[in-house]
DRENGU-608833 format. One line per 5 residues: number of its first residue (from 1); their letters; for each residue x, y, z of C-alpha. Coordinates in nm, 2 decimals, always signed. Layout:
N
NUM = A = X/Y/Z | ... .
***
This chain:
85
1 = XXXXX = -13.00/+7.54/-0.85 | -13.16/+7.86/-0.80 | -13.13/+8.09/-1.08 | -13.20/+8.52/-1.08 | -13.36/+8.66/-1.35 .
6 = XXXXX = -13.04/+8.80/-1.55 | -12.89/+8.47/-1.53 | -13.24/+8.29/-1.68 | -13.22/+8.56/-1.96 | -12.85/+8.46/-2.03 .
11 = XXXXX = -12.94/+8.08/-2.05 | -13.22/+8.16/-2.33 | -13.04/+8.37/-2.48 | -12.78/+8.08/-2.52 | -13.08/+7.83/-2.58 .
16 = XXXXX = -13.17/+8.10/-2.90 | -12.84/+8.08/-3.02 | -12.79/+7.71/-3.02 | -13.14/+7.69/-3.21 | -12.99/+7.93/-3.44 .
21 = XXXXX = -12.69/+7.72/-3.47 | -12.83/+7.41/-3.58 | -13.08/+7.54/-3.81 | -12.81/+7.70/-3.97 | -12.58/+7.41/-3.95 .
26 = XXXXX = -12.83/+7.18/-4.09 | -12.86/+7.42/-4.39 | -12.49/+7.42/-4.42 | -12.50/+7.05/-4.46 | -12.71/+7.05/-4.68 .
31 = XXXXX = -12.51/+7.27/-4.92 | -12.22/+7.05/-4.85 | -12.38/+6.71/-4.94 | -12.57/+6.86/-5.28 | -12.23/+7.02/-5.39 .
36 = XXXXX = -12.06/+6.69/-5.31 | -12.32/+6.51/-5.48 | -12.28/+6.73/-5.81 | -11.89/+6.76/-5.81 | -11.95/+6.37/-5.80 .
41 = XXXXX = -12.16/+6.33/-6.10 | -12.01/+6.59/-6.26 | -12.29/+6.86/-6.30 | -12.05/+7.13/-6.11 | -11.72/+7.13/-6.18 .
46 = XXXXX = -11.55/+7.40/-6.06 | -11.20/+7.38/-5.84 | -11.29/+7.67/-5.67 | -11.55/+7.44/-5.49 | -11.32/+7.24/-5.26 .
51 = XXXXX = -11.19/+7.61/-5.08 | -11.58/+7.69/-5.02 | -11.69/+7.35/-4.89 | -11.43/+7.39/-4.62 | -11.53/+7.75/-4.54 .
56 = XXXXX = -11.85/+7.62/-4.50 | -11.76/+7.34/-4.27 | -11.53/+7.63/-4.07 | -11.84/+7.86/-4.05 | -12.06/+7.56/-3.92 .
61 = XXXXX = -11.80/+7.45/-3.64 | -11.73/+7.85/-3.59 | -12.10/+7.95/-3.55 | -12.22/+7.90/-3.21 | -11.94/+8.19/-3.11 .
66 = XXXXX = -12.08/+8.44/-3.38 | -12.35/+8.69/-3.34 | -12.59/+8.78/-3.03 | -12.58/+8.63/-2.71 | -12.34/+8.49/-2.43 .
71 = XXXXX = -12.04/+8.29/-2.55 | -11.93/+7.98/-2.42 | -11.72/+8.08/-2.16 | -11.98/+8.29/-2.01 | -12.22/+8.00/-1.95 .
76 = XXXXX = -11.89/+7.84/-1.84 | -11.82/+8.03/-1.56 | -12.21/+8.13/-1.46 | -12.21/+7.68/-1.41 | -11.92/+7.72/-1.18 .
81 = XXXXX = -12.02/+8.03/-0.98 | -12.36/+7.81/-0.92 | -12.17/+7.51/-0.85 | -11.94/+7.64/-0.60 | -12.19/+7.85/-0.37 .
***
């Protein structure tokens, strides 16, 4: 497939943004297992923590739609225009 130069900048600008993601997702995780990890043994105890570990785990699933770049559906349909002619 043959690509023009607006169409190579949209695919790294997605290819930023999923970097982005899963940097951001790993950090995420992270936060999720040492908060599990001291709700467990005790060291945090705090109800208030069960509401943000799923906010987190929302914003983690959420995040490659947030901020700069092209969203899903516009790499979507750029794949099919290419694919079709």
């Amino acid at each position: 497939m043959l690509f023009s130069e607006t169409e190579i900048a949209l695919i790294a600008s997605a290819k930023r943004k999923v970097q982005m993601a899963q940097k951001v997702w790993l950090a995420v995780t992270a936060l999720v297992v040492l908060g599990t990890g001291l709700t467990i043994s005790g060291l945090w105890v705090n109800e208030f923590a069960i509401y943000m570990a799923f906010g987190l785990v929302v914003f983690a699933v959420a995040l490659p739609q947030f901020g700069q770049g092209p969203k899903y559906e516009e790499l979507v349909s750029l794949l099919e225009k290419k694919s079709q002619g």
